[in-house]
C-alpha positions as CSV (number, residue, x, y, z in Angstrom):
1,X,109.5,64.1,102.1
2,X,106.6,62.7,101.1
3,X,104.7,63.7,97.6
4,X,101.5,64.8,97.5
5,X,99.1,64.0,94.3
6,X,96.0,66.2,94.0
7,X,92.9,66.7,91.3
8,X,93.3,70.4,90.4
9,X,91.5,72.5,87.9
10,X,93.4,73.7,85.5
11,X,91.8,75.8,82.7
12,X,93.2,76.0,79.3
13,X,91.7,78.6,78.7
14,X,89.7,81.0,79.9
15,X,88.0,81.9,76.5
16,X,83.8,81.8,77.7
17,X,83.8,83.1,81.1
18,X,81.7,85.9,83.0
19,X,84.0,88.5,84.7
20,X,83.0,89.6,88.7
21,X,83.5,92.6,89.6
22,X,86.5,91.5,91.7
23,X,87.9,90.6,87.9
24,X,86.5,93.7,86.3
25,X,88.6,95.8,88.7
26,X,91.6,93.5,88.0
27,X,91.3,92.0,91.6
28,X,90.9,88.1,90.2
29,X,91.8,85.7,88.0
30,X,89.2,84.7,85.8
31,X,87.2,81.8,86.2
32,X,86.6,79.4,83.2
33,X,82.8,77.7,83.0
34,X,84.4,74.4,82.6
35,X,87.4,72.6,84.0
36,X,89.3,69.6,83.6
37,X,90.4,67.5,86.3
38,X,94.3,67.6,85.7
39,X,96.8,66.0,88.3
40,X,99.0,67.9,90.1
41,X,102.5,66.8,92.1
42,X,104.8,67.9,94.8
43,X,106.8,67.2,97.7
44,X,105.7,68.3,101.2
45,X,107.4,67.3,104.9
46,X,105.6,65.0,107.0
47,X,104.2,67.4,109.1
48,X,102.5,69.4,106.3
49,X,100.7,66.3,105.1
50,X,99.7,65.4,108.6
51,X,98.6,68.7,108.9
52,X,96.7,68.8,105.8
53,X,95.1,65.3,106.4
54,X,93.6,66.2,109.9
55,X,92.1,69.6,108.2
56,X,90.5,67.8,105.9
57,X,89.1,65.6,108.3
58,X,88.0,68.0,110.3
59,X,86.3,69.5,107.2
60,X,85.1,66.2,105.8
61,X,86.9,67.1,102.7
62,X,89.4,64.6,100.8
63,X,92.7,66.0,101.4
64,X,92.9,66.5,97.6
65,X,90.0,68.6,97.8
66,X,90.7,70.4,100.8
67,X,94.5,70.9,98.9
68,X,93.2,71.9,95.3
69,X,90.6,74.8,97.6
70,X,93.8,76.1,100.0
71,X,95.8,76.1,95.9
72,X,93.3,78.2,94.6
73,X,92.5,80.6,97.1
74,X,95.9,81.2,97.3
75,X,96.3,81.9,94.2
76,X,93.2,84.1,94.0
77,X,94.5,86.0,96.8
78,X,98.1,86.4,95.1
79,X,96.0,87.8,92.3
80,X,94.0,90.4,94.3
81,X,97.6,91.5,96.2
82,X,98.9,92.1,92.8
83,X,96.1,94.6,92.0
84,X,96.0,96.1,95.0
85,X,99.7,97.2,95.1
86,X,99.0,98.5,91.3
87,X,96.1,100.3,91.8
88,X,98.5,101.6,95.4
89,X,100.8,102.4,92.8
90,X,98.1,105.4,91.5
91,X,97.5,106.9,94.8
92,X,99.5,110.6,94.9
93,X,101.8,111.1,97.9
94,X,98.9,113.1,99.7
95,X,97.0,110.2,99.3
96,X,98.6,107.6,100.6
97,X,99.2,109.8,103.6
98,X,95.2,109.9,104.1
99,X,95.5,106.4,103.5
100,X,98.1,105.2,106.5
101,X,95.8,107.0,108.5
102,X,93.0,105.4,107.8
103,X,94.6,102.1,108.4
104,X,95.3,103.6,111.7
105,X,91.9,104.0,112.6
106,X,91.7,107.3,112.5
107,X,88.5,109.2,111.7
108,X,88.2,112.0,108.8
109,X,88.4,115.0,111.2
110,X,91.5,113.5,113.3
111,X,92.9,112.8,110.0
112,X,92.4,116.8,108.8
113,X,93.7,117.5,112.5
114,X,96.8,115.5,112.1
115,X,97.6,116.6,108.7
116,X,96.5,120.3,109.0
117,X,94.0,120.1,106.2
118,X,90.1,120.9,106.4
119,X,87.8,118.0,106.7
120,X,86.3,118.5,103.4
121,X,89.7,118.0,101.5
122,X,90.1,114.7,103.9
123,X,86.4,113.7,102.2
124,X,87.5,114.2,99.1
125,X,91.1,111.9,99.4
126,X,89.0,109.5,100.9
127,X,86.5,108.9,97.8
128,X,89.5,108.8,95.8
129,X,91.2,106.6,97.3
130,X,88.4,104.1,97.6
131,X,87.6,104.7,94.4
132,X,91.4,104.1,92.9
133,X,91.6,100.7,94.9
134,X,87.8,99.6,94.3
135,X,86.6,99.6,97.4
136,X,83.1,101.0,99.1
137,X,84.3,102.4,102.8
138,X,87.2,102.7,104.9
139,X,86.3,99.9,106.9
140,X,86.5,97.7,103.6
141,X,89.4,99.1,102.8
142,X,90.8,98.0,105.9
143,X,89.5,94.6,105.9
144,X,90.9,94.2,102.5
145,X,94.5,95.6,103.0
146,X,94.6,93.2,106.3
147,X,93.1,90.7,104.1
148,X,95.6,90.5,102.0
149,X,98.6,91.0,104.0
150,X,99.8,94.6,102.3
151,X,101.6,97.1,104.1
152,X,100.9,100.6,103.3
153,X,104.2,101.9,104.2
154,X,106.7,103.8,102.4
């Protein structure tokens, strides 16, 4: 094992700061104006340092940057999938039905089709469904649920 020390941000508080709209919709942590360098330690195999080192290189980052980036995103992203299965969470069972389609692929009418409902109804699940999980179109609905790992079923 080898231990890994890294210059992080860490905020103590967040008191100051101007909300996104990923934050306003609860997709984000917010983000304080200033930070101060704190350190930050913990053990990872030789192969994960290696692994971190050469990405770093390749980015002409210092590892420590390149580590306190992958840290954050991370948790930004942890953040977003937390959201996103809450806001899920609001979606009625009819919903979520239109919404495994979609991930399917499948357009409004073969949605309607599938589910024996008129393609106006499938219109209307679909603006409330991007609107419940604060998103603009199917296709960035998509990209975001992929994004983020989430399964949509069950």
């Amino acid at each position: 094992m080898f231990y890994i020390m890294s210059g992080c941000a860490c905020p103590e508080e967040t008191e100051g700061t101007q909300e996104t709209e990923e934050e306003k919709a609860g997709m984000s942590r917010p983000r304080p104006k200033a930070q101060k360098p704190q350190k930050l330690v913990f053990e990872a195999d030789a192969a994960l340092v290696m692994d971190l080192k050469i990405a770093a290189r390749t980015r002409r980052q210092a590892p420590e940057a390149l580590l306190a980036e992958l840290v954050a995103q991370g948790l930004n992203q942890q953040a977003v999938r937390e959201a996103m299965e809450e806001n899920l969470r609001s979606l009625t069972y009819r919903e979520r039905e239109v919404l495994r389609l979609i991930v399917e692929g499948l357009s409004n009418r073969q949605i309607a089709a599938r589910l024996f409902i008129g393609h106006e109804t499938v219109k209307t699940h679909v603006k409330s469904i991007l609107k419940k999980l604060h998103v603009r179109s199917k296709a960035n609905l998509r990209l975001v649920l992929l994004d983020i790992g989430l399964r949509v079923w069950g």
